[in-house]
C-alpha positions, 0 to 999 in steps of 0.5 A, a space after each residue: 271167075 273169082 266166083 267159082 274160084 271163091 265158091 270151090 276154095 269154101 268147099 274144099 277149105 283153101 283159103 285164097 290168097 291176093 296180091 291186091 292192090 289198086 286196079 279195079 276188081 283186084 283192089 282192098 275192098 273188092 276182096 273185102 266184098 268178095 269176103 262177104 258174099 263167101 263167109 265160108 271162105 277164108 280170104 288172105 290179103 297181103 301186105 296188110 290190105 295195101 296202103 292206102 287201103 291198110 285202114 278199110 283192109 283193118 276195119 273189114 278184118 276186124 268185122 269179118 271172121 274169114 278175112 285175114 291180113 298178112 304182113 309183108 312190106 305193112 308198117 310196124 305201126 299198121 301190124 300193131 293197130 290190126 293186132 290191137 283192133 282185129 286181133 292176133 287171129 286174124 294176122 299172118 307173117 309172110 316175107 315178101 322174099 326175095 324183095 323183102 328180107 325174112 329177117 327184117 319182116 320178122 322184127 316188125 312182129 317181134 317189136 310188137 307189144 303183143 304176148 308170147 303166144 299172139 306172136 306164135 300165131 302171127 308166125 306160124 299158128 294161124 296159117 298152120 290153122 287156115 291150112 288145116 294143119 295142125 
């Protein structure tokens, strides 16, 4: 199933967001692999890849162009660490709301040694991007 859905979402240029987590086929590195086998789709991992699978989710960012990292409930220092070894082109903000607040989830970003125009990205420029957009 996630084939057709990964395959159709390249041709049409929708990126798939996931909820991942820890159940086998809907876990960090499924997503990972299913990223390569579909470069022309762009793959959106919340939570920063979710802990304990933050680090490989950073790796993989950092090495795959259509795999990006959004970052509700993520630690500060697991943002700044995918920033510094991914990029800022490869986060996207996201709430979590209603479990999360916006406003807490925005000061993660904002306390980010990054510059102006990273954060720009982080909040808005790169989903604006993915989703054509701009």
């Amino acid at each position: 199933m996630m084939a057709g859905l990964a395959t159709l979402c390249g041709e049409q240029g929708a990126p798939i967001i996931s909820h991942n987590g820890w159940r086998p086929g809907a876990n960090t590195l499924d997503y990972v692999q299913l990223a390569k086998k579909f470069p022309r789709t762009n793959f959106i991992l919340e939570h920063m890849g979710a802990h304990p699978a933050d680090a490989e989710a950073t790796e993989a960012c950092a090495s795959l162009d259509n795999l990006f990292l959004e970052t509700s409930l993520g630690t500060h220092l697991h943002v700044a660490e995918t920033v510094k070894k991914a990029g800022a082109s490869k986060v996207i903000f996201g709430s979590e709301f209603p479990l999360s607040h916006p406003a807490l989830e925005m000061k993660k970003v904002y306390l980010l040694p990054i510059t102006d125009g990273e954060r720009e990205q982080i909040l808005g420029g790169n989903i604006r991007g993915l989703l054509c957009l701009d």
